[in-house]
N, C-alpha and C positions, 0 to 999 in steps of 0.2 A: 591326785588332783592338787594345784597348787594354786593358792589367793596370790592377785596380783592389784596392783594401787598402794599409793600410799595415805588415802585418807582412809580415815574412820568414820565411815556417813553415820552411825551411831551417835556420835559426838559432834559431827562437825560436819554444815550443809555448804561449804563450801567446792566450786566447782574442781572438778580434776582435767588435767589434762592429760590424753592419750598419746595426742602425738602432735603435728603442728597443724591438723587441719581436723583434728577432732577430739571432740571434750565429753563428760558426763555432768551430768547438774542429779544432783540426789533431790526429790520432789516427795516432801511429809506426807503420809497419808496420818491421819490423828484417828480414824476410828477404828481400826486395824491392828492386825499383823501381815505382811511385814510393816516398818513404820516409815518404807520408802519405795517412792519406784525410782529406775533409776532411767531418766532422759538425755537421751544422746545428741551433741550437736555433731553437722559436718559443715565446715566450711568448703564450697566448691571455688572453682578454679575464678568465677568472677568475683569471688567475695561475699556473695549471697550465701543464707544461711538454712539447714535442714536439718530440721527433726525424726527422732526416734522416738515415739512414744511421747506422751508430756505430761503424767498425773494425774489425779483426781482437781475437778474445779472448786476451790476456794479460794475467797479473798486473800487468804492469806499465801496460797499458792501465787495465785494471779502476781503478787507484788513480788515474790519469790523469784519465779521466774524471769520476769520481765528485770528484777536486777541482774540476776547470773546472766542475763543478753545483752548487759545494756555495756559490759565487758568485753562482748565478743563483736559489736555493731547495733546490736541495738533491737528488737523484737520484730521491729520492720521489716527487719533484713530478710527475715523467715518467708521462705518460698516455696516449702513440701513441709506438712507433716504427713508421714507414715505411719500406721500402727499394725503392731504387730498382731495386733488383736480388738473386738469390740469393747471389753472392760472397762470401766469410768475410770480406771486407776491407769489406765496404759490413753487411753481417749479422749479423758476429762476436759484438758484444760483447749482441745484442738479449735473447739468454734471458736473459743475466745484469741485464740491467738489468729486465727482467721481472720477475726472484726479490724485487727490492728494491722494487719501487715495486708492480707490479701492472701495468703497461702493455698496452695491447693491439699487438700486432706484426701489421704490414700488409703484404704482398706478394703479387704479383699472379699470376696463376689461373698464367700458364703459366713462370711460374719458381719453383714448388714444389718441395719438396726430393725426390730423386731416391733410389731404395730399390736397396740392393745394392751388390755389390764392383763398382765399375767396373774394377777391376786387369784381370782377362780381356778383355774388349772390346777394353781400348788396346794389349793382347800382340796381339788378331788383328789389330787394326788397323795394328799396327808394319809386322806379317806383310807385311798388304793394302797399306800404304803402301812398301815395298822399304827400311825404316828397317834399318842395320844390328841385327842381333843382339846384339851387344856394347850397345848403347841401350835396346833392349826393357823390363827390368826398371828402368831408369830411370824412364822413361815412365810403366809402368804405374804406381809407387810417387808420379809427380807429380800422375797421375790419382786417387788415391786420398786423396792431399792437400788438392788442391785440392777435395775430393767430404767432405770429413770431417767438416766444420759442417754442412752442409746438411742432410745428413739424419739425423742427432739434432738437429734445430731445430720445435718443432713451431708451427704459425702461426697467430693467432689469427683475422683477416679476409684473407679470399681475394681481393683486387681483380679485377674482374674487367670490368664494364661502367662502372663510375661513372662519371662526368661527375665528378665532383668530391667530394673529403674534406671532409669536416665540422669545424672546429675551433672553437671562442667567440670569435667577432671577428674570424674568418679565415676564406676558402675557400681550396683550391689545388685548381686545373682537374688532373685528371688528363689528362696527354698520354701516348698510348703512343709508344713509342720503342723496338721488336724491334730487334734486330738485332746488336746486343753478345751480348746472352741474346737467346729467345725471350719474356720477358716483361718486359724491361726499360720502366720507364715516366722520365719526367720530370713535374716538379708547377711550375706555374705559378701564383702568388700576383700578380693582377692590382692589389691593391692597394699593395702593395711594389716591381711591377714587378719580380721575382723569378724569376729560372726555373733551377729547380734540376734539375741535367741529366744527376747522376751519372756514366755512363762514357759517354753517348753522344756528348756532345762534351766534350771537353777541351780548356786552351789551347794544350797544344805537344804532347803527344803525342796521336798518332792512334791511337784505341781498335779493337780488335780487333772479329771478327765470329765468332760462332757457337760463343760459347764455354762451349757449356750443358753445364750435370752431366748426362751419363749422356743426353742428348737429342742426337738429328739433326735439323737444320735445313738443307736445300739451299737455299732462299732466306734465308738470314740476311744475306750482299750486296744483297742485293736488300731487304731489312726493314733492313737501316740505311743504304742511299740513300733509301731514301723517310722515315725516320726525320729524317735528315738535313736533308732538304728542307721537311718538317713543321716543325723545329724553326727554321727558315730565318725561320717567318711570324713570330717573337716577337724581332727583331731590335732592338725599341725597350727590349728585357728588359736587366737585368743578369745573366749567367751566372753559377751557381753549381751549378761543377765537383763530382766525387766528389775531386779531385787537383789539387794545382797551384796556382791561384789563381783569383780571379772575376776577368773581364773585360765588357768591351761588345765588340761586333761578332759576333753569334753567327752572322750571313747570309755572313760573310764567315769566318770560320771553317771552319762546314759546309763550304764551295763546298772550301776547302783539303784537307778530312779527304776528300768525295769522290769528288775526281783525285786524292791520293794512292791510292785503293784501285781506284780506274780505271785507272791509268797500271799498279801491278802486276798487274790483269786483262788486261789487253792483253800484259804481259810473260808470264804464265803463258800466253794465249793462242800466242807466237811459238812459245814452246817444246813447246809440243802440236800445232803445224801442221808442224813439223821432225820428229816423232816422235808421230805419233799414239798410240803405247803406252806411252808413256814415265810411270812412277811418279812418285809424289806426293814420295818422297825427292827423285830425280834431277831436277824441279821446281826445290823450294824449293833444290836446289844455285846453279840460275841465277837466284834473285834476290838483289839487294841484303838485307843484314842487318847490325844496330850491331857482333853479331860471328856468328864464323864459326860454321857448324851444326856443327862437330866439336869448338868449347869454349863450345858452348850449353847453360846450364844445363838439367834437364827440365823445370820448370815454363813457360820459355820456348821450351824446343824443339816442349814439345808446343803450346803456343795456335801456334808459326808453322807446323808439320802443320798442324793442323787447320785454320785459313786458308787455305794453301794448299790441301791436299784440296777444300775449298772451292770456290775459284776453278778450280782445275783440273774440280771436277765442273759449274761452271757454263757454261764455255766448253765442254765437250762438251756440253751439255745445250741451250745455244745455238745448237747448229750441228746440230739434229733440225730436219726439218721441221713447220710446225706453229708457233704460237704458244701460249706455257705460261702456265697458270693460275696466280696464287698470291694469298691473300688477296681473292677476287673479282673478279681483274683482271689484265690479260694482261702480261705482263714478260720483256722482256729483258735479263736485268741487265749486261754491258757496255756498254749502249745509254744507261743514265740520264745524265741532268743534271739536274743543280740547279739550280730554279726559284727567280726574286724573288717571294717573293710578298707581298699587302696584311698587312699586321698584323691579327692576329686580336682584335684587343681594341681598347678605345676607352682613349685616355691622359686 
């Protein structure tokens, strides 16, 4: 895998450009890791302007971006935001930028915004998961955080089957990519050789699984290994991250993102063949973490529950007799590998 750009969005939120009809703007997130997203502009053939993604919503974002546009035409110019996903940090800034220009806002059929308090669900879930009490009301408060954009966002096209977005002098093949979300897509611009991959793959951190608002997905391991492996076939592409930076090597990437979620399926596996009853807390105790679950913030306590729950519900689900259906097709999700496969497109 090789990093490609020449800024340092650590240092410097200055725009890049890619190429003559398309830029990145690196957009703060301040409560966080990572401490950007990265939003894509494209210029089409009349002039007009489209987004990839656009941040979390702050004031201080809002004036952020509206300068890095006001370089390329001006915020007006904005005629599509797409996102690759429902996330405040990939979806944030889209109504607003809606109000000012008119844009129409694209995300896809099954990461629509989700209705209601999630706070209750993640109280029983604490419950159901053996999560200390003292944690609980954490939890639910990062549940409802994370839930707060979404659903006062309302979306103007529902993606749902397309083959591909319409731009002036542009297609981008839509690729689905579940498995982060339940609707998470990536968009591929074969003329650019571009593939924009939002959270499904990234270059140094390995993006989480099943991280829907207010939705259950038992296969979402299984929807981002074979996301994974899909996204394997466009390895002559340059990546273009939600985070981080673009690189080349996305076949080799994948393979890494993977067996890291293999190698901890296998570990949540030991620990469930030692204790068949053993909780979703008492789990995530025995795996590796950057830090310890007892000075883990909520917003990351709860995506490493919910992962773990995860994996925990698939290795018992594993070990039924019977092969399981998911998406048309039979899966055992500690079982997958990552395939080489031909390149989908002609160079």
């Amino acid at each position: 895998m090789r990093p490609i750009g020449t800024v340092d969005f650590t240092t410097s939120l200055r725009t890049e450009r890619i190429d003559d009809e398309t830029w990145v703007l690196p957009v703060p997130i301040t409560h966080a890791q990572p401490k950007y997203t990265l939003s894509y502009v494209m210029r089409d053939a009349r002039g007009d302007l489209h987004l990839i993604d656009t941040g979390v919503d702050t004031p201080e974002n809002r004036q952020h971006l509206a300068g890095s546009l006001l370089a390329l035409g001006g915020i007006e110019k904005v005629r599509s935001i797409t996102a690759t996903h429902g996330h405040a940090d990939h979806l944030g800034l889209a109504g607003w930028v809606r109000e000012l220009s008119g844009a129409t806002i694209r995300l896809h059929l099954e990461d629509l915004p989700s209705k209601g308090d999630p706070g209750p669900r993640q109280q029983e879930l604490s419950r159901t998961w053996g999560v200390p009490v003292a944690r609980h009301q954490e939890l639910a408060d990062a549940a409802r955080i994370a839930d707060k954009q979404a659903t006062t966002l309302t979306v103007d096209h529902h993606i749902a089957n397309e083959a591909s977005l319409e731009i002036p002098g542009r297609s981008l093949t839509v690729v689905r990519t579940p498995g982060h979300t339940s609707g998470h897509i990536a968009l591929f611009d074969a003329t650019h050789e571009l593939l924009f991959t939002g959270d499904a793959l990234l270059p140094h951190i390995n993006p989480g699984f099943g991280l829907d608002a207010g939705v259950h997905n038992p296969f979402a391991l299984d929807d981002l290994l074979s996301s994974l492996r899909e996204l394997s076939a466009y390895d002559d592409a340059v990546a273009c991250p939600g985070h981080e930076y673009r690189f080349l090597g996305i076949a080799e990437r994948a393979q890494q993102i993977a067996l890291h979620h293999l190698k901890r399926n296998g570990l949540v596996r030991s620990a469930w063949q030692q204790d068949p009853a053993i909780d979703v807390w008492r789990v995530a105790e025995t795996l590796p973490w950057r830090v310890d679950l007892s000075s883990m913030p909520g917003g990351y306590l709860r995506s490493a529950l919910v992962q773990t729950a995860l994996h925990l519900e698939y290795v018992r689900m594993g070990n039924r007799a019977g092969s399981l259906q998911h998406r048309g097709r039979s899966t055992v999700p500690h079982d997958w590998v990552v395939a080489s496969n031909e390149p989908r497109y002609a160079k």
